[in-house]
N, C-alpha and C positions, 0 to 999 in steps of 0.2 A: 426185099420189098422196094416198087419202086414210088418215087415222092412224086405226086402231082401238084404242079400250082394252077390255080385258078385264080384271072383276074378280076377281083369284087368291085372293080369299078367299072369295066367293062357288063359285066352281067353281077348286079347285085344280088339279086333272086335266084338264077342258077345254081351261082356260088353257096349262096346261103341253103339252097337243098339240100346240094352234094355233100357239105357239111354236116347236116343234122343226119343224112342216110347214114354216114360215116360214124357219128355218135351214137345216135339211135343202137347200133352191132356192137357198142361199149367198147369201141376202139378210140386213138385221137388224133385230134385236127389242130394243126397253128394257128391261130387265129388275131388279126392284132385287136389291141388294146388303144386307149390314148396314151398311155404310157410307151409299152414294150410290146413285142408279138405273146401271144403265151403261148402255152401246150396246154389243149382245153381236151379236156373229159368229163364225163358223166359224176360228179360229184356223189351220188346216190350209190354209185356200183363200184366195188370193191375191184373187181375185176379193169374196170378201165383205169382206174386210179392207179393200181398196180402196175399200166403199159405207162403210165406216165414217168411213174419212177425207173420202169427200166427203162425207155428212151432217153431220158436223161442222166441216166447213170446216178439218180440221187437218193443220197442217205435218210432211209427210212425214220432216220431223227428228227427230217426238216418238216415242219408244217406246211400244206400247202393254202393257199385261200379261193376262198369258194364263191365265183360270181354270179350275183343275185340280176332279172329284170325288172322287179319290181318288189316293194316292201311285204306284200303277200308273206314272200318267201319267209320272212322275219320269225313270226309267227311259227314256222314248222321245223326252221331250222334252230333256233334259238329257244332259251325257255322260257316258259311263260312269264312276263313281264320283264327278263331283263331287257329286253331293247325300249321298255315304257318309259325309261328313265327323262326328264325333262331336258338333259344334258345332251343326250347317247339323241333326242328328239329334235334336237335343237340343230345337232352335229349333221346327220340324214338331212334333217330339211333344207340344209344351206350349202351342204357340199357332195351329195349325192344326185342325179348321178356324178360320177366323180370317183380322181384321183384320192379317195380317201378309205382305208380297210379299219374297219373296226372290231375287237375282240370280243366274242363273245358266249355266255357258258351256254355248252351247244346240246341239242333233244338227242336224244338214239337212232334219230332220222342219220344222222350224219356219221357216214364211217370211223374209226379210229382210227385207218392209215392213212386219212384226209389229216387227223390233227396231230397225228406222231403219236397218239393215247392221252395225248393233252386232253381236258376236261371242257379246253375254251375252244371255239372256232373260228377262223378270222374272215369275213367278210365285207363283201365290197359291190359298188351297182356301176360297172364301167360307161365310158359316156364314149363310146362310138359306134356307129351305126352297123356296120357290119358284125360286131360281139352283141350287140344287142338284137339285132333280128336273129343271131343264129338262137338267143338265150329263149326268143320267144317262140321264135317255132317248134324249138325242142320240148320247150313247158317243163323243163328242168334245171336245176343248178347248175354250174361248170367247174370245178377246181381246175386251175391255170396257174402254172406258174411260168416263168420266161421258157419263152421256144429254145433253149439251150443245152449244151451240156453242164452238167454239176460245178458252179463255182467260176465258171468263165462270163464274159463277159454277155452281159443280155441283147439281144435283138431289136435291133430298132427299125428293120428292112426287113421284107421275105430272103433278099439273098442271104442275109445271115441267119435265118430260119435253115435254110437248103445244108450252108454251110457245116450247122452243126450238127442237124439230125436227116439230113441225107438217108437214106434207105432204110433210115429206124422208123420214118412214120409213113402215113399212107398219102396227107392230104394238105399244101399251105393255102390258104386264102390272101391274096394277094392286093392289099390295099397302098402299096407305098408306104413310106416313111414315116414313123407316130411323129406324134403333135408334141409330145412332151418332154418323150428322152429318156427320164429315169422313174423307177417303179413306183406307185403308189408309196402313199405316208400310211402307215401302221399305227394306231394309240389302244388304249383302254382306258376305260371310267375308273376308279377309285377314289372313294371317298367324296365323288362332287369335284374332281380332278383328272385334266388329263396327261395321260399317260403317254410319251411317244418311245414307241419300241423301234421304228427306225424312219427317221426323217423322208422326206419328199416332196412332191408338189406342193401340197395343201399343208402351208408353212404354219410352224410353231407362233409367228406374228400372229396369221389369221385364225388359228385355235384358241390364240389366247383373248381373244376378242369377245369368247364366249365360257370361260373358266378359267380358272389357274393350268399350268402347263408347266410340264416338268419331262426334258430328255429323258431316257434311260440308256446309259451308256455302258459298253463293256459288262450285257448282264449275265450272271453265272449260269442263266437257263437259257437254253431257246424258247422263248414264247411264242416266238414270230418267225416268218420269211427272211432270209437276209439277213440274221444274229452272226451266221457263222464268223472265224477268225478270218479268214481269206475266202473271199467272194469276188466275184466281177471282173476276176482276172486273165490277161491274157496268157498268150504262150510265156512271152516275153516277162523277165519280172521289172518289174513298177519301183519306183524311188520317187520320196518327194523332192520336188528342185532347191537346191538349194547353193546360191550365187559360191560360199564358203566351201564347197566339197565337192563341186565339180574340177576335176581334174582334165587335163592337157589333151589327153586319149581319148576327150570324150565324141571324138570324129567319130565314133563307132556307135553313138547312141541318138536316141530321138528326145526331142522336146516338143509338149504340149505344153502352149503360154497360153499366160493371161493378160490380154491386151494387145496391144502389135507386136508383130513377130521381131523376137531382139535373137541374141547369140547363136545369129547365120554361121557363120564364122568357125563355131567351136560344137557344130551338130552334125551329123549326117544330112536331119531331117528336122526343121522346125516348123511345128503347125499351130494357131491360135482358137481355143475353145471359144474367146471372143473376142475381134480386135479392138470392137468398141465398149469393153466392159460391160456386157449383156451377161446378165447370170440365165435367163432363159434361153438364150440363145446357146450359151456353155452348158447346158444342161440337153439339150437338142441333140449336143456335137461331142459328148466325151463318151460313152462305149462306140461312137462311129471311128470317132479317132482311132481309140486304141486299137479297133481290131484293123482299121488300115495299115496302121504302123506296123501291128505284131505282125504281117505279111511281107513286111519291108526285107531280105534275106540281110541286105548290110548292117541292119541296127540290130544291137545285142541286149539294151537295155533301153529303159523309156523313161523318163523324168519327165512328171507332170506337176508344176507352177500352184499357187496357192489360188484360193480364191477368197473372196471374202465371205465367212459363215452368217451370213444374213440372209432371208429368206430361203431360197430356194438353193442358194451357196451350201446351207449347213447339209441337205442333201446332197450336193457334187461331191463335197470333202468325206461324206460319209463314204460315198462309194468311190473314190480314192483310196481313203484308208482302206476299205479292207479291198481290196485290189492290190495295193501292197501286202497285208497279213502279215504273218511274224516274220517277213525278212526285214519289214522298216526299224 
């Protein structure tokens, strides 16, 4: 199959036809996000669902999430009255659209190989123009998850859409570089409580502005996108930096820091997620890094620098961590 891009800034309209024609057939389209690019399909149809997982080579364990253009959807995807909650109300009104997925227990409208057989469904209302015209021309849901392969690092460019699923899909929609970086924030309600199953933009500060907030870390289920042990990762394996255990040899490996570039010296390659301590701007630039680097043929390994787990930080380090997985 061969991959077409089309560019959505050049022809917004075109693009967003040839897209929905391409959905419409329960096949899928790349498509970016504020966050990541995803792999959008017909949420509704078992069959496009299905090309999603085999494009991306992913374990029919993972949940995927399903994006909404408008609250409508609520109502047919969801059951009756859980999204009424004054909380889960509160959450839509102030951060939708938006980098925000919410759990929730899902109608018979919605596949079971959309939720792994899960009982819960996670949705989301993205905030960029081109996923939202294609959501509404279509007059259907979309289950996306990153335009990638299984567990590697996610898309932040069409070229790295091309990169990964090159002749596995039909169609990328070509809008430049997301705004954001890294994937929506994941929560659920419990108890008048929120729930985060994996950190991101829409930070556990500004959640907690409207209820109690509680991580959930290392959980024994997949609930959500992005639980696995090793995710986000590149060829290359990942080590955290640390001053104490880098050794002499390490001319053969890469650093990504934080703040201005330090141990020129003792790197192949030193690059800064931010020089001037910008956690947004390190969130922008850490899956672009890695997958520059993991191209580098001299570097063997990658050491990425701490950041501070404060806002939008406790997201980088999450996708740090499992970017490492069980060799850290």
């Amino acid at each position: 199959m061969q991959t077409a891009i089309l560019d959505a800034r050049a022809d917004l309209s075109g693009s967003v036809r040839a897209a929905v024609e391409v959905l419409r057939l329960n096949s899928v389209v790349a498509i970016p996000t504020e966050t990541v690019y995803g792999l959008a399909g017909n949420a509704l149809a078992s069959e496009a669902v299905a090309k999603i997982f085999e494009a991306k080579e992913r374990p029919h364990f993972d949940p995927l999430i399903v994006h909404i253009a408008g609250d409508e959807w609520l109502g047919k995807l969801a059951l009756p009255g859980s999204a009424n909650s004054p909380l889960i109300a509160k959450m839509v009104g102030r951060f939708w659209p938006g980098p925000l997925t919410i759990l929730f227990p899902k109608t018979d409208l919605v596949p079971d190989i959309v939720t792994a057989g899960s009982q819960n469904v996670a949705i989301r209302m993205p905030n960029h123009v081109v996923f939202a015209r294609v959501l509404r021309e279509l007059g259907k849901p979309l289950a996306a998850p990153s335009a990638n392969r299984f567990g590697r690092v996610s898309p932040t460019r069409p070229e790295h859409v091309l990169e990964e699923l090159k002749e596995r899909i039909p169609l990328i929609l070509d809008a430049g570089p997301t705004q954001v970086g890294v994937e929506s924030t994941i929560v659920r309600v419990v108890e008048n409580r929120i729930e985060i199953l994996r950190p991101g933009p829409i930070t556990e500060e500004l959640l907690s502005e409207l209820a109690p907030t509680i991580e959930l870390r290392d959980a024994q289920e997949i609930a959500a996108p992005g639980q696995t042990a090793t995710h986000y990762a590149p060829g290359k394996p990942v080590y955290l930096f640390d001053e104490k255990d880098i050794a002499d040899h390490s001319k053969d490996s890469a650093l990504i820091c934080w703040g201005p570039i330090h141990d020129l010296a003792r790197f192949f390659e030193v690059r800064s997620l931010s020089e001037y301590y910008n956690l947004l701007e390190a969130a922008q630039r850490l899956f672009q890094l890695l997958r520059e680097i993991d191209h580098i043929e001299e570097v063997k390994r990658i050491f990425v620098e701490r950041v501070p787990e404060r806002g939008v930080g406790r997201a980088i380090m999450n996708r740090i961590r499992r970017a490492i997985g069980p060799i850290s």
